[in-house]
Biopython code that builds the backbone (N, CA, C, O; Angstrom):
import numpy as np
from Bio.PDB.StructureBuilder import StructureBuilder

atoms = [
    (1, "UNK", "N", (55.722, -114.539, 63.074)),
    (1, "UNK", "CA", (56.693, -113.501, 63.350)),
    (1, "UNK", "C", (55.958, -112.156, 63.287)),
    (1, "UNK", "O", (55.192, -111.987, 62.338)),
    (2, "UNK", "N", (56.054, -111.535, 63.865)),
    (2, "UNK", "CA", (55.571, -110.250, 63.765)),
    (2, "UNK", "C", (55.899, -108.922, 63.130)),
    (2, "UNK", "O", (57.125, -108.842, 63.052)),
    (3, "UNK", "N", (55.459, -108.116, 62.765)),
    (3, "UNK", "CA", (55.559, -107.170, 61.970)),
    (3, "UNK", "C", (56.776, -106.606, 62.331)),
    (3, "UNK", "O", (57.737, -106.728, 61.573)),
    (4, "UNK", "N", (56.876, -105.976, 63.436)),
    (4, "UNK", "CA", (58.118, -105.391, 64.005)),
    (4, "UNK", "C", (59.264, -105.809, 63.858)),
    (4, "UNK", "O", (60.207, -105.161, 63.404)),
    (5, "UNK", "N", (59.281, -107.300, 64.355)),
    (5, "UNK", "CA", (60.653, -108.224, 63.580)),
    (5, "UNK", "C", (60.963, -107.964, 62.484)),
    (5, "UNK", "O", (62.045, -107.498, 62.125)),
    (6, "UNK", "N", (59.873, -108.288, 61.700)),
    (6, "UNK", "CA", (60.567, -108.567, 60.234)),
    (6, "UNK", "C", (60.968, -107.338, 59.778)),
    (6, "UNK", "O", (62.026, -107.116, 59.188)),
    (7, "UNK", "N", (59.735, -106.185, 60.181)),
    (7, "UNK", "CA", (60.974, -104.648, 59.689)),
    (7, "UNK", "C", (62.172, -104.818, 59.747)),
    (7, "UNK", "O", (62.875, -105.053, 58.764)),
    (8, "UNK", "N", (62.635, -104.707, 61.102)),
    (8, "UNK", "CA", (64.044, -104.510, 61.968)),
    (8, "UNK", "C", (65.150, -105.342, 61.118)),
    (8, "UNK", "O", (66.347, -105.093, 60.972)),
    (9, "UNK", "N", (64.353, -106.435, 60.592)),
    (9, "UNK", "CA", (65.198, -107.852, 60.435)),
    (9, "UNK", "C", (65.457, -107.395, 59.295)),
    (9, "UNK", "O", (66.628, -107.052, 59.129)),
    (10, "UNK", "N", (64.392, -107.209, 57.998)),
    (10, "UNK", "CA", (64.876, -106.648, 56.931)),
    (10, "UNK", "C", (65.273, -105.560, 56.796)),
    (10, "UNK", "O", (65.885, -105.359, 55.747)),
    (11, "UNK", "N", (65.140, -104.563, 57.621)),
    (11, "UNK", "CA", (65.827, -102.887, 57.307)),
    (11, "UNK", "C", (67.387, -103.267, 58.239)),
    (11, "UNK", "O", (68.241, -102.383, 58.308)),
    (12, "UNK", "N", (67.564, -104.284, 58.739)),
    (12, "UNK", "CA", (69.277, -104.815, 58.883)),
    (12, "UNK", "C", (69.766, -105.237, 57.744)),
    (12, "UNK", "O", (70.396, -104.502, 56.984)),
    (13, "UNK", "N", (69.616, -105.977, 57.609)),
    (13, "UNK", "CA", (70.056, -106.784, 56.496)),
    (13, "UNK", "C", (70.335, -105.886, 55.060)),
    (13, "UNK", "O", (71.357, -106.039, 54.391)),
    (14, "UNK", "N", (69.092, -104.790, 54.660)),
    (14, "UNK", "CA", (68.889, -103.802, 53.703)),
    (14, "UNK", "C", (70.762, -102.936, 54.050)),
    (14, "UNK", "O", (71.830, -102.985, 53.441)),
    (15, "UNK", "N", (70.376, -102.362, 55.098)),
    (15, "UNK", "CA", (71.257, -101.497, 55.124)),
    (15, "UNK", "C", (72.739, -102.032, 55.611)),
    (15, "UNK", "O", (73.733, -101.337, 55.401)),
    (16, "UNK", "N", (72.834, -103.363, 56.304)),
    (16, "UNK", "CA", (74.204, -103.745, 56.114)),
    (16, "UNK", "C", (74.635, -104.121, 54.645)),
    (16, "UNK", "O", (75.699, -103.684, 54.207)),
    (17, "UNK", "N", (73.878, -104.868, 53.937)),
    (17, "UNK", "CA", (74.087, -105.333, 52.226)),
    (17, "UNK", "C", (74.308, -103.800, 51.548)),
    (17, "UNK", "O", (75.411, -103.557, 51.058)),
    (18, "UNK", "N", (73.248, -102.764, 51.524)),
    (18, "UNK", "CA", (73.937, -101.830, 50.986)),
    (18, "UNK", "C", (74.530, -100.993, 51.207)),
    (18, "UNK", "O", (74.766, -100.326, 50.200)),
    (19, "UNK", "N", (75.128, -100.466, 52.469)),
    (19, "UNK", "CA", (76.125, -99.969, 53.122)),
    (19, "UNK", "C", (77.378, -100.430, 52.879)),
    (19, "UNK", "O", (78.223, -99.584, 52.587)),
    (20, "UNK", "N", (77.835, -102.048, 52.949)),
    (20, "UNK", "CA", (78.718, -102.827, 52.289)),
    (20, "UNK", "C", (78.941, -102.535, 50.784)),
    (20, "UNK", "O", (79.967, -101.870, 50.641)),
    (21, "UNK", "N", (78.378, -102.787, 49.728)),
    (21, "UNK", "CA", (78.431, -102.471, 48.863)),
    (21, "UNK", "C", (78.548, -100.719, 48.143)),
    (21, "UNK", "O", (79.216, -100.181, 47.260)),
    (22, "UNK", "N", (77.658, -100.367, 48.952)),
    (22, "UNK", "CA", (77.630, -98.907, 48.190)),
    (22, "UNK", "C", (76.717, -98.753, 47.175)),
    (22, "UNK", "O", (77.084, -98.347, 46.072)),
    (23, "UNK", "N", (75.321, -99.088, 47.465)),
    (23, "UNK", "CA", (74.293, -98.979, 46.550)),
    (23, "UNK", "C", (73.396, -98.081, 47.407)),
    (23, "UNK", "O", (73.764, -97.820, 48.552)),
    (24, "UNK", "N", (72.109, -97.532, 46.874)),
    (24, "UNK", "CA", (71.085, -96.705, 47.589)),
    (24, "UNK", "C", (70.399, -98.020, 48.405)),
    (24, "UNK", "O", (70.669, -99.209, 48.234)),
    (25, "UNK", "N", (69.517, -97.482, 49.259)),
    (25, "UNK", "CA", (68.977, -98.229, 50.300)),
    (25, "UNK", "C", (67.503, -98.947, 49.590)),
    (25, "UNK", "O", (66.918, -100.016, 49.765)),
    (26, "UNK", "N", (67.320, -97.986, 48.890)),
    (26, "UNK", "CA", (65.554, -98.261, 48.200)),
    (26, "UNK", "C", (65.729, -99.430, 46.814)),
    (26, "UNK", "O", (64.816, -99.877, 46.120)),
    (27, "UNK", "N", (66.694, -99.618, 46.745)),
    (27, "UNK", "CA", (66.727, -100.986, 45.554)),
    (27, "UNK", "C", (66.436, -102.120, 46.572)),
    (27, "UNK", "O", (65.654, -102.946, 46.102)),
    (28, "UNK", "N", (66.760, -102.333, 47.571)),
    (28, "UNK", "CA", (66.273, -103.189, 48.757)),
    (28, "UNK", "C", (64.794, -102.765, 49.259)),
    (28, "UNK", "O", (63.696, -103.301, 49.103)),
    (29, "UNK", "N", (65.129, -101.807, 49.802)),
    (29, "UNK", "CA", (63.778, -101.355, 50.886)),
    (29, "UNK", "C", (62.282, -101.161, 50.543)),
    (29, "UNK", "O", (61.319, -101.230, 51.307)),
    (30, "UNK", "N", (62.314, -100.876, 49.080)),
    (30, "UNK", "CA", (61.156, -100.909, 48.108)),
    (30, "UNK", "C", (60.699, -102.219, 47.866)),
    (30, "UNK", "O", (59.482, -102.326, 48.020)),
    (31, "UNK", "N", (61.193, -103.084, 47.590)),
    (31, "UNK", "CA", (60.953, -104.392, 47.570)),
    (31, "UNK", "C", (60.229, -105.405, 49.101)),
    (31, "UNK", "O", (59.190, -106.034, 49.295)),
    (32, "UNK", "N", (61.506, -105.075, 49.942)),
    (32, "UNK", "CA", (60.793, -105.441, 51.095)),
    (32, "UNK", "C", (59.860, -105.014, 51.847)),
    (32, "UNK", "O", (59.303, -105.711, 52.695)),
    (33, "UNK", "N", (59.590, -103.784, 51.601)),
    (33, "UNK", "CA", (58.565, -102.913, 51.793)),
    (33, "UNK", "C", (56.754, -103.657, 51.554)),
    (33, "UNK", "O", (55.803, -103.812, 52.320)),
    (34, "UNK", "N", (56.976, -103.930, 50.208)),
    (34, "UNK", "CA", (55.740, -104.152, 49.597)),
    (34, "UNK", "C", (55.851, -105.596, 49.887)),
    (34, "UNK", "O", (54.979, -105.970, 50.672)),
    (35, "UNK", "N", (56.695, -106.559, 49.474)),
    (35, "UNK", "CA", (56.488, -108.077, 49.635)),
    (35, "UNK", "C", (56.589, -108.648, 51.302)),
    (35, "UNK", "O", (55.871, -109.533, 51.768)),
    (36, "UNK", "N", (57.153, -108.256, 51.691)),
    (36, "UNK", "CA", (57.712, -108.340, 53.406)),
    (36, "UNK", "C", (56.704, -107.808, 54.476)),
    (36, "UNK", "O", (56.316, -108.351, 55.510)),
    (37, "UNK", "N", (56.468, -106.896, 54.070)),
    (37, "UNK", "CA", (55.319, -106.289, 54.899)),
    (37, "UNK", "C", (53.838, -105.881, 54.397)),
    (37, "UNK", "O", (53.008, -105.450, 55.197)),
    (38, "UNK", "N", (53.567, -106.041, 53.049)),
    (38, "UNK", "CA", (52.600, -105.557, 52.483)),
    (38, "UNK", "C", (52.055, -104.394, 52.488)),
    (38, "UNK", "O", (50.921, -104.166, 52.909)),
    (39, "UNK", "N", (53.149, -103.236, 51.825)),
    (39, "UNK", "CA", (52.452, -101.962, 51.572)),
    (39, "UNK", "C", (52.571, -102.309, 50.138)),
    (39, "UNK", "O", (53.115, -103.156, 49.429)),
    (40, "UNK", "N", (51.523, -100.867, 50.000)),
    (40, "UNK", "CA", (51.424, -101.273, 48.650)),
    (40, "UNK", "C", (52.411, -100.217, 47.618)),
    (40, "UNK", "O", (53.078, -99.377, 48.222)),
    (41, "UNK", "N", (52.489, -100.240, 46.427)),
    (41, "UNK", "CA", (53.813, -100.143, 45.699)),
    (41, "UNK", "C", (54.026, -98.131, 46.180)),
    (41, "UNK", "O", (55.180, -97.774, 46.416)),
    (42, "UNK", "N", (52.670, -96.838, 46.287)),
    (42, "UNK", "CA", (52.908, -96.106, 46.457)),
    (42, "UNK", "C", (53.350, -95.713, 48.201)),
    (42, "UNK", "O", (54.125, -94.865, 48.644)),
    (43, "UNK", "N", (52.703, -96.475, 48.723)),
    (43, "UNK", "CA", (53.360, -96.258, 50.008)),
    (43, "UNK", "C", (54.703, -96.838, 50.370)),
    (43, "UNK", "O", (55.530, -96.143, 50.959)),
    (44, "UNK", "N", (54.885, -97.774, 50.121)),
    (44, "UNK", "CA", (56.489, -98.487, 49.924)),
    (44, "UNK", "C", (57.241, -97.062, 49.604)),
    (44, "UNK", "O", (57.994, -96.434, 50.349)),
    (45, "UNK", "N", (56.833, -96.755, 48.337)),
    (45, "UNK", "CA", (57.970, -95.488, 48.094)),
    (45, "UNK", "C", (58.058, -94.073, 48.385)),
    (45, "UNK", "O", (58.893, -93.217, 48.094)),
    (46, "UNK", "N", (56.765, -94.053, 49.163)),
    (46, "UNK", "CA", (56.896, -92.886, 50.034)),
    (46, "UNK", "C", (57.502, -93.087, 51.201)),
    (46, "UNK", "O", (58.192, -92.147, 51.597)),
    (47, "UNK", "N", (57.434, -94.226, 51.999)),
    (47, "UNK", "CA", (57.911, -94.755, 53.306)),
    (47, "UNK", "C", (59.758, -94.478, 52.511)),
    (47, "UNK", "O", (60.389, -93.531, 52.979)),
    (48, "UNK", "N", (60.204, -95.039, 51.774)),
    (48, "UNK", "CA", (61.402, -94.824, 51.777)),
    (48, "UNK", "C", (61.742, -93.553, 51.339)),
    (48, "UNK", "O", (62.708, -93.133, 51.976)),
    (49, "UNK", "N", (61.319, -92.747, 50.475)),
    (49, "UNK", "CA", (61.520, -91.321, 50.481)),
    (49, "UNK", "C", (61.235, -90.576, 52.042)),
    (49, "UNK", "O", (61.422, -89.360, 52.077)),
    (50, "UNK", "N", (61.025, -90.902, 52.649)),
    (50, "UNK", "CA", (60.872, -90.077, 54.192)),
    (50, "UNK", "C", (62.257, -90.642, 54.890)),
    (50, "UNK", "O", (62.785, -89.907, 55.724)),
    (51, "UNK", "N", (62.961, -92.100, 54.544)),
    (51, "UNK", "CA", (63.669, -92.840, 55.183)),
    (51, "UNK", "C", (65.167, -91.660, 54.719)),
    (51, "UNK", "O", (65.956, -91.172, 55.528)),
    (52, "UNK", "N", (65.170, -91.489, 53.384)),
    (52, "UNK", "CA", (65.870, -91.165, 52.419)),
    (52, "UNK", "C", (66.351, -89.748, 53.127)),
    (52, "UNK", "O", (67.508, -89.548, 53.498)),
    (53, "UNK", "N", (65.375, -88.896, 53.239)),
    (53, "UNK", "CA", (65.271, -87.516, 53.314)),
    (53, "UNK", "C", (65.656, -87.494, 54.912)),
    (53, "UNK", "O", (66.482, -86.653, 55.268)),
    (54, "UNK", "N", (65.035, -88.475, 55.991)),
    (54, "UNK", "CA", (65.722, -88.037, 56.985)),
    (54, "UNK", "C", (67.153, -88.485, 57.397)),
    (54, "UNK", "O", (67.672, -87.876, 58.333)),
    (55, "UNK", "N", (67.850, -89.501, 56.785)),
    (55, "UNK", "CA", (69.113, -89.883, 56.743)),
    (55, "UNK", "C", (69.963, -88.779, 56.040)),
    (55, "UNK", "O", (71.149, -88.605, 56.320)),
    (56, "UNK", "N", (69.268, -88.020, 55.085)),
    (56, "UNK", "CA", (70.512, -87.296, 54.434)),
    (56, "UNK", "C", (70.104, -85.425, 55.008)),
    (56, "UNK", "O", (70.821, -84.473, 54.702)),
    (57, "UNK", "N", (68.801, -85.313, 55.870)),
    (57, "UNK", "CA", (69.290, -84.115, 56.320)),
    (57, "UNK", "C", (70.146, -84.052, 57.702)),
    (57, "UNK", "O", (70.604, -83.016, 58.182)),
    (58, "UNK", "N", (70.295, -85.543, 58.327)),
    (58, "UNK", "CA", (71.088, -85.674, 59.637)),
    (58, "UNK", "C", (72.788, -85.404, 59.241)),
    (58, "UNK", "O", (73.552, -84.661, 59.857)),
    (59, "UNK", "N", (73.155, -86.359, 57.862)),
    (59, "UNK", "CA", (74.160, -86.261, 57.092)),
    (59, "UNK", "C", (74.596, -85.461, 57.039)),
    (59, "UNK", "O", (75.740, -85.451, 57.493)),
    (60, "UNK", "N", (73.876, -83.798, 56.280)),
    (60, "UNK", "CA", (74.220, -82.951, 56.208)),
    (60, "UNK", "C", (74.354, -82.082, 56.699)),
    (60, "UNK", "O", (74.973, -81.080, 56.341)),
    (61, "UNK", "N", (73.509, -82.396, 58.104)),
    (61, "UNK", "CA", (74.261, -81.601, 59.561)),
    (61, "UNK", "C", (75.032, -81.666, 60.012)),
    (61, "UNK", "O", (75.700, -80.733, 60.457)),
    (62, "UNK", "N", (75.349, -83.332, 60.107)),
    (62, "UNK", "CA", (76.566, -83.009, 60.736)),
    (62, "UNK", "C", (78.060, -83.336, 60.182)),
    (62, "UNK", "O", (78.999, -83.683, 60.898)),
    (63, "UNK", "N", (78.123, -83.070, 58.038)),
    (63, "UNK", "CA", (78.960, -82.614, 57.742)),
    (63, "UNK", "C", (79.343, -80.973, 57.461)),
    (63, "UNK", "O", (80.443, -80.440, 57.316)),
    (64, "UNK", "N", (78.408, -80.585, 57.452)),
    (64, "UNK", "CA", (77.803, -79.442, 57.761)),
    (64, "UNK", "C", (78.891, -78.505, 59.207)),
    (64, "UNK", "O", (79.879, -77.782, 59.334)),
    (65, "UNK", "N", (78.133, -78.989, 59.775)),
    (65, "UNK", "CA", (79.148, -78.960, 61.078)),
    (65, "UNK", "C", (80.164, -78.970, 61.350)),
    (65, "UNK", "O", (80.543, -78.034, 62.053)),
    (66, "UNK", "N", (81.154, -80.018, 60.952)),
    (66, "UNK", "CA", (82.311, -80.545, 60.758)),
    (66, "UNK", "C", (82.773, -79.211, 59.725)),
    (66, "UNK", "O", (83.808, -78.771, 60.224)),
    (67, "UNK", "N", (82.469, -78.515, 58.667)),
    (67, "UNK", "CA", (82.587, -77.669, 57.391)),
    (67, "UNK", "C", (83.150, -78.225, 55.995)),
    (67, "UNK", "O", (83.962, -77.729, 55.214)),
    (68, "UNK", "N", (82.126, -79.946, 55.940)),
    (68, "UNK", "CA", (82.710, -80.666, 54.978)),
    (68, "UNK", "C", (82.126, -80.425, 53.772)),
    (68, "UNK", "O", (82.440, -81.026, 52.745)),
    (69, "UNK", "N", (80.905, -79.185, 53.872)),
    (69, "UNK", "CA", (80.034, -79.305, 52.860)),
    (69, "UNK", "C", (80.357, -78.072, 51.817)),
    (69, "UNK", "O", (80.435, -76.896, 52.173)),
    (70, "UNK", "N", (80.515, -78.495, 50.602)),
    (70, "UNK", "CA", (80.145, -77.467, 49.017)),
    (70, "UNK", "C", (78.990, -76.960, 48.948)),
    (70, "UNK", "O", (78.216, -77.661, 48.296)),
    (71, "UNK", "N", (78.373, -75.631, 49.525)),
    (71, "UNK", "CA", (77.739, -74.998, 49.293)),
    (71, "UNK", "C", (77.136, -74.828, 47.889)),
    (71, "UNK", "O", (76.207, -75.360, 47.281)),
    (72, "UNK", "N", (78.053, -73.859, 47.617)),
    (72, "UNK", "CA", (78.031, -73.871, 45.720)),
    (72, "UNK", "C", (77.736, -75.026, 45.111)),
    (72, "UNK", "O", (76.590, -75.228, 44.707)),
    (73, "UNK", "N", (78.494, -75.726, 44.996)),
    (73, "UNK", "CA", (78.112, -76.805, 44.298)),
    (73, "UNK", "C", (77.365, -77.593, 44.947)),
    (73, "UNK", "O", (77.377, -78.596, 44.233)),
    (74, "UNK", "N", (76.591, -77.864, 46.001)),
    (74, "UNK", "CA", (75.271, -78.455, 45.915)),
    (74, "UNK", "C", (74.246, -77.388, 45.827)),
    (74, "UNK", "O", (73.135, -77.918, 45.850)),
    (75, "UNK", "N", (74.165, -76.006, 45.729)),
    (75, "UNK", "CA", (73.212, -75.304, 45.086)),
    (75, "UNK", "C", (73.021, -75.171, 43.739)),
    (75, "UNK", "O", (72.001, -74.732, 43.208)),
    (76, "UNK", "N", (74.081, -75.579, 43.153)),
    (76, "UNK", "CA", (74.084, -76.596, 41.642)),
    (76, "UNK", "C", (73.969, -76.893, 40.785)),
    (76, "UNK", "O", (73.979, -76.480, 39.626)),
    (77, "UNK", "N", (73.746, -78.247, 41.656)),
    (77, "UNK", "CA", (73.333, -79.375, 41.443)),
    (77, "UNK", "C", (71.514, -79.926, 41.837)),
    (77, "UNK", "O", (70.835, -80.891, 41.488)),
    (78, "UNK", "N", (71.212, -78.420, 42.948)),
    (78, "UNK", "CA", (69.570, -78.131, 43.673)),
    (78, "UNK", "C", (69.070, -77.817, 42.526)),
    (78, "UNK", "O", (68.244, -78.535, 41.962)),
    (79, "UNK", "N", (69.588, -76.508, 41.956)),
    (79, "UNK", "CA", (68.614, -76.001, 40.600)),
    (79, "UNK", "C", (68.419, -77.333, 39.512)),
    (79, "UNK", "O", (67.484, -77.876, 38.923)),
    (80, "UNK", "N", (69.809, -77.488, 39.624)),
    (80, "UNK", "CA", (69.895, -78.143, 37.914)),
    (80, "UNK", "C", (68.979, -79.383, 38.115)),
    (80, "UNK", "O", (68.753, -80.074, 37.122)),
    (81, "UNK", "N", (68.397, -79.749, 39.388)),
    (81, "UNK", "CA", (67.362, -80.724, 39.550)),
    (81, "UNK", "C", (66.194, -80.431, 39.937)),
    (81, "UNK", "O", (65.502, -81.399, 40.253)),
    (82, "UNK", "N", (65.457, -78.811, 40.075)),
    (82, "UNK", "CA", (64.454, -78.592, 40.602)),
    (82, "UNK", "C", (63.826, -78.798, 39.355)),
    (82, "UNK", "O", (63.054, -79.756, 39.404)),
    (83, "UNK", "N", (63.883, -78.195, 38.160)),
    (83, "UNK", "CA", (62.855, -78.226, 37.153)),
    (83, "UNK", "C", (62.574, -79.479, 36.673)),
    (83, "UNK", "O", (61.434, -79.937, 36.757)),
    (84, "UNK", "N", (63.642, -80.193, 36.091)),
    (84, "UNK", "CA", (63.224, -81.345, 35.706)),
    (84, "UNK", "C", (62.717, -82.197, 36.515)),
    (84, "UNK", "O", (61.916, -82.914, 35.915)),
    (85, "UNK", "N", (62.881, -82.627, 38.351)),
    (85, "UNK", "CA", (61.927, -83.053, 38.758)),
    (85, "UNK", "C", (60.567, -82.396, 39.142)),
    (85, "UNK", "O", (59.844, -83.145, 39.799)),
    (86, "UNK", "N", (60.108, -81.273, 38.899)),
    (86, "UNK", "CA", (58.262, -80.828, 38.779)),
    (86, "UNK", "C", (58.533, -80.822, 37.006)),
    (86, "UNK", "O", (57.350, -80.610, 36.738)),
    (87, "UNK", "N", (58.888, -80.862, 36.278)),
    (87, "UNK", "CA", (58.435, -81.417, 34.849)),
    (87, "UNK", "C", (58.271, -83.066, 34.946)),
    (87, "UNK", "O", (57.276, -83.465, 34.341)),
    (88, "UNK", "N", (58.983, -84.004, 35.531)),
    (88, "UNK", "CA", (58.369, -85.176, 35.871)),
    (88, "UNK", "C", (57.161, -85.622, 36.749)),
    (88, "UNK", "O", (56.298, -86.490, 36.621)),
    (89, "UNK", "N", (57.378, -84.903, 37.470)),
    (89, "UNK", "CA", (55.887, -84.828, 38.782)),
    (89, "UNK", "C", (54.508, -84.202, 37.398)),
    (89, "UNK", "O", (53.442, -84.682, 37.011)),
    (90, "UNK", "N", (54.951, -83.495, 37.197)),
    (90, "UNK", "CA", (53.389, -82.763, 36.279)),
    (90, "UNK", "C", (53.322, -84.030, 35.381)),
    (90, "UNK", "O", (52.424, -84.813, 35.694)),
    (91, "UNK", "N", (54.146, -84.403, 34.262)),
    (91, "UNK", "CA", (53.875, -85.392, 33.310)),
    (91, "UNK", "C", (53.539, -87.070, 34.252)),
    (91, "UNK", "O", (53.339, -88.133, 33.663)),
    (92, "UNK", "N", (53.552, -86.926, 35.562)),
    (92, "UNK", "CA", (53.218, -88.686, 36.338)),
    (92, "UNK", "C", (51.658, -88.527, 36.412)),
    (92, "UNK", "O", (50.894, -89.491, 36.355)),
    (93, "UNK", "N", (51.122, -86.787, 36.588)),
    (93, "UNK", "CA", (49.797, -87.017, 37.046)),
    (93, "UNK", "C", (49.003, -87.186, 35.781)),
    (93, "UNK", "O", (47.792, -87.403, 35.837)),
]
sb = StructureBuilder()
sb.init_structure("model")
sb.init_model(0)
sb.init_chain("A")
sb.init_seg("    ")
for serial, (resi, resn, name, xyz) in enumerate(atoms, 1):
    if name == "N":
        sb.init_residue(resn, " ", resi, " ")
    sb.init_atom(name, np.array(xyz, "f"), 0.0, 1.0, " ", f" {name:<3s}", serial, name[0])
structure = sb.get_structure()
């Protein structure tokens, strides 16, 4: 089977199972990532952080658009997560 398949095949399956449910995509996609296709554990989770980031800036265009979005309160919820994630980034290296 080829590489391409099995993406497609598992990033279906990923995102109908957690779309259905209502879980994040990367409790799946991290996994199949590395065992399914053989990346290895840091690229797996960069590949889904790019997956992540471009699904939710399309999201937020076009609720955005629509004028479904809390400004305020996702500017926040931005701060109240900028520091503590670069205090985690400094303490990983």
């Amino acid at each position: 089977m080829s590489v391409l398949i099995l993406a497609l095949a598992a990033g279906a399956v990923v995102g109908l199972a957690l779309g259905a449910l209502g879980g994040g995509g990367s409790v799946l996609a991290i996994p199949a990532l590395i065992y399914l296709l053989g990346l290895s554990p840091a690229a797996a989770t960069t590949a889904s952080l790019f997956v992540v980031t471009a699904t939710s800036a399309t999201a937020l265009y076009v609720h955005a658009r629509a004028g479904h979005v809390r400004w305020k309160a996702g500017a926040a919820f931005a701060a109240a997560g900028v520091v503590p994630a670069a205090v985690a980034g400094l303490a990983a290296t």
